[in-house]
N, C-alpha and C positions, 0 to 999 in steps of 0.2 A: 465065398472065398474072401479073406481079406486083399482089401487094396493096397497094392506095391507103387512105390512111390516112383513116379517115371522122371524127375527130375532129380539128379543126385549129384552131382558133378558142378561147384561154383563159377567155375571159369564157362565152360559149356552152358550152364543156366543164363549166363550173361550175355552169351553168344547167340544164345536161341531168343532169348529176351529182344534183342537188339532186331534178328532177323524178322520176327514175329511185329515189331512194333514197326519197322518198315514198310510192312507190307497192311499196315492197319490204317485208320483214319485219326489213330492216336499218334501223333509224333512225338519222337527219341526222349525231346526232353522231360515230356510230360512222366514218361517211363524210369526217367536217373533217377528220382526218389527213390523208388525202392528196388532199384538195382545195387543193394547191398549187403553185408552180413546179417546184418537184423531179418531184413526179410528172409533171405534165404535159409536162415536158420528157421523164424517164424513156419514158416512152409512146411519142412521139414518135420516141425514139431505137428502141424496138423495133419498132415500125413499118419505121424505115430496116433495120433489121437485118434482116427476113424479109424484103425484098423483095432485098436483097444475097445473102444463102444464094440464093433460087430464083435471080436472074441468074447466081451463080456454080457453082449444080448442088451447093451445098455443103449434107452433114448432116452439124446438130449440132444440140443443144438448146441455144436461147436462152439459158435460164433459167441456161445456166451459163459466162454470160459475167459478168463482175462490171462492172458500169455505174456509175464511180466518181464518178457528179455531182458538183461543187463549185466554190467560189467559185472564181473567176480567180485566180490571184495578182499578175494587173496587170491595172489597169482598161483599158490599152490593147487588151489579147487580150478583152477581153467582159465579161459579165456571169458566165457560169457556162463550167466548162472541163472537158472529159473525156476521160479517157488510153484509149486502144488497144493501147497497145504489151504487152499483158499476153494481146491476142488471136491473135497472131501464129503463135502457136509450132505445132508439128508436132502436138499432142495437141489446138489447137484449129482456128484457121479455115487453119492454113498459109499462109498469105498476107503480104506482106512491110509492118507495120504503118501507115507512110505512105500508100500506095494503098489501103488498109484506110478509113483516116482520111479520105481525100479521096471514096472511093465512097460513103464513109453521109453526107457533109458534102453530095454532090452529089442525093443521094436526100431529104435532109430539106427542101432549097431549095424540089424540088417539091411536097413539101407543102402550100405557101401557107402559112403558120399565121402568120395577122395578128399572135402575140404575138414573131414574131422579127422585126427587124428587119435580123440580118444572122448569116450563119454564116459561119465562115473556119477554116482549117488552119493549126499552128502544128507546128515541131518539135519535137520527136520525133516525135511522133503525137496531136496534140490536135486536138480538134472543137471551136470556141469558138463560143458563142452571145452574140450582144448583143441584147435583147431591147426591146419597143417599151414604153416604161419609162413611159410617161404611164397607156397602155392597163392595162399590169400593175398599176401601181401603186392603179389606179380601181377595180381588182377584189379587188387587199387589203383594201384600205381599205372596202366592200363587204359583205367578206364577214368581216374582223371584226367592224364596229359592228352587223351582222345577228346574229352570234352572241353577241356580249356578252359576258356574265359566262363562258359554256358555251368562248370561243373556247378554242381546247386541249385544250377535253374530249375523250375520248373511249369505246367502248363495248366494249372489243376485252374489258374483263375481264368482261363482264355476266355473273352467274350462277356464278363462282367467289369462293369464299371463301378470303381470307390474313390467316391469324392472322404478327402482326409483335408481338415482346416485345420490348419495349427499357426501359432506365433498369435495372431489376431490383438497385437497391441495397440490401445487408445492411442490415435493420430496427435498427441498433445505434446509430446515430449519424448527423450532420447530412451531407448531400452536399455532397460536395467539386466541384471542376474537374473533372476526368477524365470522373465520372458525366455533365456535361452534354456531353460532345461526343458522347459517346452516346445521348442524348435528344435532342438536335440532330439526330442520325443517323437516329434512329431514328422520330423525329416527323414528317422532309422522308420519308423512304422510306412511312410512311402515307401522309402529303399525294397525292404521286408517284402509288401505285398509284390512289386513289381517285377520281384524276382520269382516268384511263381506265378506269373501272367497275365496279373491284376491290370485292366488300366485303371491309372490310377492318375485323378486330376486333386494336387496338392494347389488349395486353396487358403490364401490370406485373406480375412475378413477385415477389414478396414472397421474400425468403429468413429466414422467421424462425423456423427452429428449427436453424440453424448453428452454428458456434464463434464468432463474433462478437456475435452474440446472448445466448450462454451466458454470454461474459464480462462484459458487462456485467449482465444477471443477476447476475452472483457478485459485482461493483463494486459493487453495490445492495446485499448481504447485507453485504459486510464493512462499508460505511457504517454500516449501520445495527447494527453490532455496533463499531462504532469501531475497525475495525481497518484501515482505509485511509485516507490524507489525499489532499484534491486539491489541483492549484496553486492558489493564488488562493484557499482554503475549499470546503467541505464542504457549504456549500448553493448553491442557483441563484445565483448573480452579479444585481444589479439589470440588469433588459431583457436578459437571460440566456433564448434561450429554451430548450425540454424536448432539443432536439436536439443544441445546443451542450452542454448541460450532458452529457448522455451521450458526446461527441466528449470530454472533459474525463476522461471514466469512464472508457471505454476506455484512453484512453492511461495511466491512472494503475495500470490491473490488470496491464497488460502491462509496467511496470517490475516487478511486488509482485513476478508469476511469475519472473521475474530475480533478484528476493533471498528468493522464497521457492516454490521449486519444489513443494510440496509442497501449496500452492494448486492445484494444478493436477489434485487428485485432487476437488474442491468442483467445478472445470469439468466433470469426467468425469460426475461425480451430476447435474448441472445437466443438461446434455446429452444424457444416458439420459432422464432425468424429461420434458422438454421434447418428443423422440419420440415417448415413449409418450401423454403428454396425459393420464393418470390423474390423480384427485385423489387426494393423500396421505394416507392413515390420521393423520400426525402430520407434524409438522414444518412447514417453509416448503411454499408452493405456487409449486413455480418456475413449471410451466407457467402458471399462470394471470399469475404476473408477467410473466413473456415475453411472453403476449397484451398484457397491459397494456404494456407496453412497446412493442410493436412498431407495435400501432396509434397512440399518440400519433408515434412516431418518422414513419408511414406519412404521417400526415397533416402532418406537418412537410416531408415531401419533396414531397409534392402541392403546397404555397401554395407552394414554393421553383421547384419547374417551371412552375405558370401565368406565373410572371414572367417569362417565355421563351416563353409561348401555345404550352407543350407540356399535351396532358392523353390522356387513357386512357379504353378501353372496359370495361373488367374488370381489378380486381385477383386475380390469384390467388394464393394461398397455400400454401408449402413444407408448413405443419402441415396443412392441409388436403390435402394429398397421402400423408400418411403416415396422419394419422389414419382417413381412408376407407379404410383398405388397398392404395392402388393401389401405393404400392412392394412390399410384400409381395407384392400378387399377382404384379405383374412379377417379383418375384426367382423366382417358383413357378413363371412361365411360363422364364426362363430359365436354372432349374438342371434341370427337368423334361426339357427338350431337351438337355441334356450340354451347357451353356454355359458353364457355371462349375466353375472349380478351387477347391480348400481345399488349400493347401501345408500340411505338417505339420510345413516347418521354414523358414529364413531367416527373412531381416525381415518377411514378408506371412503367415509363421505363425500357423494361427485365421483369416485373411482369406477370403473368398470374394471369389475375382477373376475376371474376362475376361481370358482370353489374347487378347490383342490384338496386332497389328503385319503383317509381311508376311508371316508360315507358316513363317517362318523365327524360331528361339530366339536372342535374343539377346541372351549370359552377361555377365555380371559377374564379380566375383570371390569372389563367392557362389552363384554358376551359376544366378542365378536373372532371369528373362527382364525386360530394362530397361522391355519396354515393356507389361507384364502391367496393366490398371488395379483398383485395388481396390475393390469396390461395397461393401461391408461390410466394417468394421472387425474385430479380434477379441474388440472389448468387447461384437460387437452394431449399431453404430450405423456406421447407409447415411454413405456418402461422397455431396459433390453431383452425382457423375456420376451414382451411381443414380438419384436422385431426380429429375436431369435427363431418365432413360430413360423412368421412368416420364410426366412431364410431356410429353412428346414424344406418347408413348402416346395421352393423356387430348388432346392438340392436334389431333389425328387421328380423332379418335373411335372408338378402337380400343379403349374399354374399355366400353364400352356394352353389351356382353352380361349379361344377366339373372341367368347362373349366375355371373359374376365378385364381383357382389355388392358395387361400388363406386359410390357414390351420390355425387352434390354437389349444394350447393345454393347458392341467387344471391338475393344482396338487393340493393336500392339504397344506396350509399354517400354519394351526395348529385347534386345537379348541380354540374358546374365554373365554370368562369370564364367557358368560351363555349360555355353553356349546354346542351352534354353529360351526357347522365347516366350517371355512374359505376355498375357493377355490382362486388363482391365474392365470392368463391367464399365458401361454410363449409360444414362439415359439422353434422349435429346437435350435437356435444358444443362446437363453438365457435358457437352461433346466435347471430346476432345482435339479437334481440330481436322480437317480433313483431309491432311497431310497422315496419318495414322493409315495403318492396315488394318480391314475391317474382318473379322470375326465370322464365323458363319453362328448366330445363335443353337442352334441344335448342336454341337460338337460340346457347349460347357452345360455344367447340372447335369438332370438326366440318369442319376446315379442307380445303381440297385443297392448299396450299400453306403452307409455315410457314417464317418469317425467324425467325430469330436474330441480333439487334445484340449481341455481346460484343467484348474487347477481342480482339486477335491474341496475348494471352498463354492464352487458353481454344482455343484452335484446334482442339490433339489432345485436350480434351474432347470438342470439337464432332463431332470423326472421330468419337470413341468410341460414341458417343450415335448418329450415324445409321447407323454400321454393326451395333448393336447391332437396330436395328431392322429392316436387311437379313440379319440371319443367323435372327432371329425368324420370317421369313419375307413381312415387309413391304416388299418392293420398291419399290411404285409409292410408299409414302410415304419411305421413306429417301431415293429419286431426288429427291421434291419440298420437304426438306429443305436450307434456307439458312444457311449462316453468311455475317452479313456483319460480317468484323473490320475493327478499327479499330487504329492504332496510338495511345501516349499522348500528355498532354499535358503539358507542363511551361514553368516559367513563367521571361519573363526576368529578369534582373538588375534594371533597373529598378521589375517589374510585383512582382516579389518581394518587395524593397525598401518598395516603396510599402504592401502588404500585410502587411508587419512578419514579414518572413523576415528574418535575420541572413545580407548577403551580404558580410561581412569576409572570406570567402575568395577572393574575385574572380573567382569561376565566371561564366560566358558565361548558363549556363541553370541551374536551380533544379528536382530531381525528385522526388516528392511519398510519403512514407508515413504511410498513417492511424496504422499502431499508434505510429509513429515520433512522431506528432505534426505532420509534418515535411508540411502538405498546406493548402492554400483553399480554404477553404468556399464552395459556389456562390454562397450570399449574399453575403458577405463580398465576391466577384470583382464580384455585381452591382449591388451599394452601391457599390463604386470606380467602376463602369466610370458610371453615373450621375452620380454626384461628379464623377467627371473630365470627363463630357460637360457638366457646368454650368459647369467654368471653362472650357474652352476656347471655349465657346458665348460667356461673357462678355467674352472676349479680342476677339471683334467686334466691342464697343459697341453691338450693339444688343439689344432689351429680353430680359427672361429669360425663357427656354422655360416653358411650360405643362409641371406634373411630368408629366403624362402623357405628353406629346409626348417627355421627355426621357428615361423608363422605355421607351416603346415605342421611341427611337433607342438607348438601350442595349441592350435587349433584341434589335435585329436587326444591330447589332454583332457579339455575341456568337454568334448562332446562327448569321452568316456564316462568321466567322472561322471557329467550328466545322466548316463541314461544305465549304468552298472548299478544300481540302487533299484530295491524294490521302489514301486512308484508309490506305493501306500506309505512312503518312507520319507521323515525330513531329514534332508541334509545339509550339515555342516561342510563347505566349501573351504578346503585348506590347500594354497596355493600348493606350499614345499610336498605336501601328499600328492596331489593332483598330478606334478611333474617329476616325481622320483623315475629312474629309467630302470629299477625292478618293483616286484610286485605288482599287483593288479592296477595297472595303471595302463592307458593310452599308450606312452610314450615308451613302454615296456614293451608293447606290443610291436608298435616299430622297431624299435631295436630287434624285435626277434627276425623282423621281417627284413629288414638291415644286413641283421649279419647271414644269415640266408642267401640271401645275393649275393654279399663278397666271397660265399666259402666257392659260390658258381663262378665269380669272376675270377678267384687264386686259380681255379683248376685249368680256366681257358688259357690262363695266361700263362701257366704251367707247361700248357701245351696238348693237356688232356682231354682226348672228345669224347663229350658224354655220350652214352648211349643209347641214341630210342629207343631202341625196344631189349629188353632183357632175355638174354638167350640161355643164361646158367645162374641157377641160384646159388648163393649160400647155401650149405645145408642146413643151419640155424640162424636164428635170429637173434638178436641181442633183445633184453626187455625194450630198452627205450626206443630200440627200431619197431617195433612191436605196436607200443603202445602209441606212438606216435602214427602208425599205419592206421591202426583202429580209430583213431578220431578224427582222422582225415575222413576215411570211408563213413563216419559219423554226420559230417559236416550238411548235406542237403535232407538229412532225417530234420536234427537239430535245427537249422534254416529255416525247413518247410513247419516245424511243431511253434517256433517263436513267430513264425507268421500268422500262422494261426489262430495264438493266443493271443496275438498283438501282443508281444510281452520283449521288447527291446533289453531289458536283463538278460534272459534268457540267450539272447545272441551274443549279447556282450561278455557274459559267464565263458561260452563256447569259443570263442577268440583268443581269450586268456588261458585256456586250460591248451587250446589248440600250441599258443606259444609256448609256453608252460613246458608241455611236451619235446617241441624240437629242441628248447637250452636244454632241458634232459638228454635228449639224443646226442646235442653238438659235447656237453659237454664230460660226459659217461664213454664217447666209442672215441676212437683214435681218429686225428686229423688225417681225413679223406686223402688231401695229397702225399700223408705221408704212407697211406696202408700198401702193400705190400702186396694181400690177396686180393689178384684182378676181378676176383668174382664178388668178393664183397668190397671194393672199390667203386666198382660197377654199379652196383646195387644201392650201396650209399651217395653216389652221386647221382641217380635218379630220382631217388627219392628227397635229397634235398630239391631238384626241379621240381618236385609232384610237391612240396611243401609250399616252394615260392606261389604255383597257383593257386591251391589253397587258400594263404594268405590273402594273398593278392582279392580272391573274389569274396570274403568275407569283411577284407579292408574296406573295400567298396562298398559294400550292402552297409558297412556301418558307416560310413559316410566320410571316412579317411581318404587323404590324399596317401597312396602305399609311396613310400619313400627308402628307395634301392640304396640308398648309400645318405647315413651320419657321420 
């Protein structure tokens, strides 16, 4: 006998959902994912499928038909529309996909399921559903304002931990552009996971005992022996801050090296010194400069990120990686195993490298292998891939053994902007005073999963580093090893201009070098984009934004524009684009979210009280009520698929279409306070409540401040 589908009824599937997962050891939330149209149609459609296999004598596993749910591409074929013609073929149902289409369209009719109102066959081979859109709509709306803040949530990450490090800017100088599309990235991909379960420990890796660090170090020696001038003078500029003034350093060392090569031997001492973290019998104390150095620089880049509402669980530290031993002991664990080469001659002479690439040698004209990478220099001093192996290590809690003999320790760095408390790695020889709250070490690292945000120019670092830890013999952590690259950002013509770039050459786009000089500073971008949202605000004639309002709409400007771009993607940064208040933009987004809230505030003030729960439908729906319903009920599928992929576009696509929708809605049906039918009155002011949370918990995941009133 074929099987009859015991669940048909959407509202009641929700209901029995809900009591079912109460009484399980699965909680609610883990369950709101797929307490929606998709699944329930999905369901639905398997249902018809097992009863078409037994009518037709036919074996195959289900599970391996691909069930391509999705919107219609014309409202006239339905609500949601699903292709067959993919099941046709001799490897699966052999059957000729139209009669395919027409049997499971004639099998689901028997269902009864009060939430369709109509199924029909289209060609090729489509199943189209139109569905009973009062009913559905009653049960979004429902089952949003029941969950609230949680709608979206979910639990699928419970009990895993994912260390995610992003920003990870050289301790040398002020942050530029670039650095924030990767804290944009890297801040929405925390959000993402956290919201289905993840814990998730967002890590800053300090890189402060590099070449970048060292020169500025040596900027600081030759200043203070008068043998370097800066543009502009020799001391802080007034309202100059520590950061800029070192972006000033830097660029001025790196012409000196140009007319005075020989500088470059002061880098090498710097560099060594810096490594090792001894204090000097005589002379300068570079290491202890560098510390000094690094943390004022550190805490320059923290106030630069809160203005973005990006912040961090644990700063960790390059020096704190070396000075515990952990690179050493890695180098111990992978020359021990026959990992590493020492060539005795070409240019990687003295070097200890990984031969690296595909098993295959591949010569130059030096015969020596292009894609060997060098972890050790021949003066002695790790490359950042090493120190990257090691840090991978120490991510995984792979160094925790007793006999290793590498220790760290954790103070409190402060609390943040939203009200996070910052943790610090150090080791004894860097403590940070005993005034600090101390860390329990087992709570940071430890990961079963770890991201990496760097640019797409680190990529075959990033290979290096996780196969480094597959040939050590760590499988399961190299497999759960993430790189996610980005491409750059570069700025336009205009934005460049405005920024005080010299574009007398007539270039399209403007591409950015620190040493070069030749880059914008994040502040600098987020002072313009500020600036520029006060005049164009003014150009309306009406009164002037609250600086807050007008910080929080630049601020999700910017971390739009950042992360709305495929990441394989360069992009050109154009201020006037960036902050238009339609089209896909951040500050479009607010505005929908904006007027949203005032149409709920007209209504109170009206005098009209909304209604929790809906007692009489409409008997129809308007499209854009409709359509706006559907992608609400979309919102934690959509969520849960962009967390998954790590793919912060994909959220950020889903936001905009989300608003997209409601100015469709607002601006297609009649003003609410003015309608007339209490029952679609009713209805439409629910539904704008069921939008503002919506909004509101996707604003958040993408890392906006939601702002009720422009």
């Amino acid at each position: 006998m074929p099987q009859t589908c015991v669940i048909v009824d959407f509202i009641i599937w929700i209901e029995e959902r809900e009591v079912m997962t109460a009484h399980s050891e699965v909680q609610p939330m883990a369950a709101s994912q797929t307490e929606d149209i998709y699944e329930y149609l999905t369901l639905l459609v398997k249902q018809a499928i097992r009863t078409y296999l037994e009518k037709e004598q036919i074996e195959f596993d289900i599970e391996q038909l691909p069930i391509d749910l999705r919107f219609s591409a014309q409202a006239s074929f339905g609500d949601y529309s699903m292709p067959v013609m993919s099941w046709a073929g001799k490897k699966r149902l052999g059957r000729p996909p139209l009669p395919i289409a027409e049997a499971l369209a004639n099998i689901l009719r028997t269902l009864n399921s009060s939430a369709i109102q109509e199924i029909t066959v289209t060609k090729p081979a489509y199943i189209n559903f139109r569905l009973n859109r009062p009913n559905i709509g009653k049960a979004i709306i429902e089952r949003i304002l029941e969950a609230g803040p949680d709608f979206g949530q979910n639990e699928i990450g419970i009990g895993t931990k994912v260390i995610v490090e992003h920003t990870a800017i050289n301790s040398n100088k002020a942050a530029h552009v670039g650095h924030l599309r990767n804290s944009c990235i890297g801040d929405t991909v925390v959000r993402m996971l956290r919201s289905q379960g993840y814990t998730v420990e967002a890590e800053n890796y300090i890189d402060d005992s590099g070449v970048q660090v060292a020169d500025v170090v040596v900027g600081l020696n030759l200043l203070q022996q008068g043998k370097l001038e800066l543009p502009g003078g020799n001391d802080m500029l007034p309202g100059e801050t520590f950061d800029y003034y070192c972006s000033r350093i830097y660029v001025a060392v790196g012409k000196a090296y140009e007319e005075q090569p020989e500088l470059k031997d002061l880098r090498r001492t710097i560099l060594h010194a810096i490594e090792q973290g001894e204090e000097p019998t005589s002379g300068p104390d570079y290491p202890a400069q560098a510390s000094d150095l690094s943390r004022q620089i550190v805490q320059a880049h923290l106030k630069t990120m809160s203005r973005l509402n990006i912040s961090y669980d644990l700063l960790t530290w390059e020096s704190a990686i070396l000075h515990a031993g952990l690179w050493q002991h890695t180098f111990e664990m992978l020359r021990q195993r026959g990992l590493l080469e020492k060539p005795e001659t070409g240019p990687a002479a003295g070097c200890w490298i990984l031969p690296f690439g595909d098993g295959e040698a591949q010569n130059n004209e030096e015969n020596e292998r292009m894609q060997d990478k060098i972890l050790v220099r021949s003066d002695g001093t790790a490359t950042y891939t090493a120190k990257d192996i090691a840090n991978q290590l120490w991510k995984f809690g792979l160094t925790d053994d007793p006999a290793i003999g590498v220790q760290f320790h954790y103070a409190s760095w402060g609390i943040q902007h939203d009200g996070r408390k910052l943790w610090t790695m150090f080791t004894p020889q860097s403590k940070p005073g005993t005034a600090n709250e101390k860390g329990d070490p087992k709570k940071f690292g430890h990961a079963k999963r770890v991201i990496n945000v760097i640019d797409v120019r680190q990529s075959y670092t990033q290979q290096v580093v996780y196969e480094s830890l597959r040939r050590l013999g760590y499988l399961e952590q190299a497999d759960n090893s993430k790189h996610i690259g980005y491409e750059v950002v570069t700025l336009s013509r205009a934005t460049a201009a405005r920024l005080g770039i010299d574009t007398s050459d007539g270039r399209e786009f403007y591409a950015m070098s620190g040493r070069k000089g030749i880059e914008i500073k994040a502040d600098d971008l987020i002072n313009t984009a500020i600036e520029r949202m006060r005049e164009v605000h003014k150009q309306t004639g009406k009164p002037d934004l609250p600086e807050e309002t007008t910080a929080a709409l630049a601020a999700s400007a910017i971390r739009y524009f950042m992360v709305r771009f495929n990441l394989q993607q360069i992009i050109t940064l154009d201020m006037d684009e960036a902050i238009r208040p339609s089209g896909d933009t951040g500050v479009y987004i607010q505005y929908a979210y904006a007027r949203a809230n005032s149409i709920q505030r007209r209504l109170q003030e009206e005098g009209y009280a909304i209604p929790e729960h809906l007692e009489v439908l409409p008997e129809q729906l308007e499209q854009s009520e409709w359509e706006l319903l559907r992608h609400i009920d979309a919102y934690p599928r959509r969520l849960a698929e962009a967390s998954e992929q790590l793919a912060p576009p994909l959220l950020a696509s889903y936001a905009y279409d989300l608003a997209a929708h409601f100015t469709d809605f607002y601006e297609h049906t009649t003003a609410i306070v003015k309608e007339t039918n209490e029952h679609v009155k009713a209805f439409r002011a629910i539904l704008v409540v069921a939008t503002i949370q919506a909004m509101n918990n996707v604003l958040r995941v993408m890392g906006f401040e939601p702002l009720e009133r422009i």
